[in-house]
C-alpha positions as CSV (number, residue, x, y, z in Angstrom):
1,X,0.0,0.0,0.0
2,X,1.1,3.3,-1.0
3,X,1.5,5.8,1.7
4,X,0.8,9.7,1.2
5,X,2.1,11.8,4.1
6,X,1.1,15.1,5.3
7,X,3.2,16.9,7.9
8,X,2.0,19.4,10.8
9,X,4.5,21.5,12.1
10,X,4.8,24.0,14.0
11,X,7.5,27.1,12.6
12,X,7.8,31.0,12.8
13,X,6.4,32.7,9.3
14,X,10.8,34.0,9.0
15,X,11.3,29.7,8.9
16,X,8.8,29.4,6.3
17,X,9.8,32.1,4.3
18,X,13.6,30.6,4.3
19,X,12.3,27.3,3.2
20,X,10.7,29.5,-0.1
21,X,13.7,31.2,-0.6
22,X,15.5,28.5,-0.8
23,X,13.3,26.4,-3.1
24,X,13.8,29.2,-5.7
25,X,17.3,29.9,-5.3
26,X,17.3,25.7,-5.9
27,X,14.6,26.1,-9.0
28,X,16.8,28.5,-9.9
29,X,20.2,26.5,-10.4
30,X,18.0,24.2,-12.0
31,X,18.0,21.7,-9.3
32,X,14.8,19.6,-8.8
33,X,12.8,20.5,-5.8
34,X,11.5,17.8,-3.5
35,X,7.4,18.6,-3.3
36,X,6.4,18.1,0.5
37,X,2.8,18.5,1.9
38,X,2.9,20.2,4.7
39,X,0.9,22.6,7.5
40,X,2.4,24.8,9.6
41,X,1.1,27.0,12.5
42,X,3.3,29.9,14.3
43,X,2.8,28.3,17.7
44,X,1.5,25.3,19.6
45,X,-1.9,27.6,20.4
46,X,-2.7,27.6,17.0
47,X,-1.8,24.1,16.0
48,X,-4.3,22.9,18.9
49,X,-7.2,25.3,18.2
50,X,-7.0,24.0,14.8
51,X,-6.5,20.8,15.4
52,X,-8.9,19.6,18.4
53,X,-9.8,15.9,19.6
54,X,-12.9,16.0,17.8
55,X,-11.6,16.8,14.5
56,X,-9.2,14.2,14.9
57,X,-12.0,11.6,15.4
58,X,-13.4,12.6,12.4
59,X,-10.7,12.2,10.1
60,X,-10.3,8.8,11.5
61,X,-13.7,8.0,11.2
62,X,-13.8,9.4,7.2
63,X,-10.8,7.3,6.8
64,X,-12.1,4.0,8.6
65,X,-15.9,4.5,7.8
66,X,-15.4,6.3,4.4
67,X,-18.8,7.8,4.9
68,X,-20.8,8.5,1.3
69,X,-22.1,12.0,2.9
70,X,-22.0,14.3,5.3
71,X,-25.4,12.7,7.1
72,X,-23.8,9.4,7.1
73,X,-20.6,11.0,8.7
74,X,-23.1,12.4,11.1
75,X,-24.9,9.2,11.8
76,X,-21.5,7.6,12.4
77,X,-20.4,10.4,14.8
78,X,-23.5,11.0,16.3
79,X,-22.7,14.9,16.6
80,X,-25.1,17.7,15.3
81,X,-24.7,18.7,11.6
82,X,-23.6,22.1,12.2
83,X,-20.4,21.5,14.5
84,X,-19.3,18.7,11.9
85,X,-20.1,21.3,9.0
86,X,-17.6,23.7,10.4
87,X,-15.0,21.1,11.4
88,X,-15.2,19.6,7.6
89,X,-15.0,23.6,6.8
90,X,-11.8,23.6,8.6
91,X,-10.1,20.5,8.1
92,X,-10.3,21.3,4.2
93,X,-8.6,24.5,4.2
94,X,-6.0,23.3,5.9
95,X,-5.7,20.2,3.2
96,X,-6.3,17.3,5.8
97,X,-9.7,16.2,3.8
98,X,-11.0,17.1,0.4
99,X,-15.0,16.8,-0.4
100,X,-16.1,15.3,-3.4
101,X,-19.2,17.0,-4.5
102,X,-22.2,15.3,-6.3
103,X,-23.0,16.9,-9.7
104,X,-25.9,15.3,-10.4
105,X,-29.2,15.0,-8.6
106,X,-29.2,15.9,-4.4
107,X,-26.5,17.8,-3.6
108,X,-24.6,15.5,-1.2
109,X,-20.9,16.1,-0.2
110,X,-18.7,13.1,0.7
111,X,-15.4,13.6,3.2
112,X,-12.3,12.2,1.8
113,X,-9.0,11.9,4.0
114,X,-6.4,11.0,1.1
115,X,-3.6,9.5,3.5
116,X,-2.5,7.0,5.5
117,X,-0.1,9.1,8.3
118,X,0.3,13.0,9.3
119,X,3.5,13.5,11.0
120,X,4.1,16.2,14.0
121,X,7.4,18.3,13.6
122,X,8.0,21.1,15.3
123,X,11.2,23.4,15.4
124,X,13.1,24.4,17.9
């Protein structure tokens, strides 16, 4: 089984910036630059507001349950639709699931987590 890896980390925005610096001086000298997948947040704060217990369960429960819709999902978590809406909300912009929207008839959205790890680094 293939194995797609996402990283939270935690790094000040003058870190980040280096890291895109650096990339284009590499692009630059023609050198090929390794793509990574990766969130950061400035501090540990941020990294646990964003990323709470509950939305933890529910990635693991989109990746073990692979609900078909956001109902389902809701059946399966037995939480109330509005508190999963904006943790789905959430866990999207920041990349950890992407929703595949029905085109045709009802419009039903279905929660994909596309990995099988997310590793934790944080700089020090």
């Amino acid at each position: 089984m293939k194995v797609k890896r996402i990283k939270l980390g935690i790094k000040r925005t003058k870190e980040v910036l280096d890291d895109f610096v650096k990339a284009g001086e590499a692009l630059e000298r023609g050198e090929e630059v390794k793509e990574e997948r990766a969130v950061y947040f400035e501090s540990i704060k941020g990294f646990r507001k964003a990323i709470t217990p509950k939305r933890i369960e529910l990635l693991h429960i989109i990746k073990e349950k692979q609900p078909k819709s956001i109902q389902e999902l809701k059946r399966l978590t037995k939480r109330d639709i509005k508190s999963i809406i904006t943790d789905l909300g959430i866990l999207e912009e920041l990349g950890l699931i992407s929703m595949r929207r029905k085109t045709v008839g009802r419009k039903e959205s279905m929660p994909m987590v596309e990995y099988e790890k997310i590793n934790l680094e944080i700089a020090v």
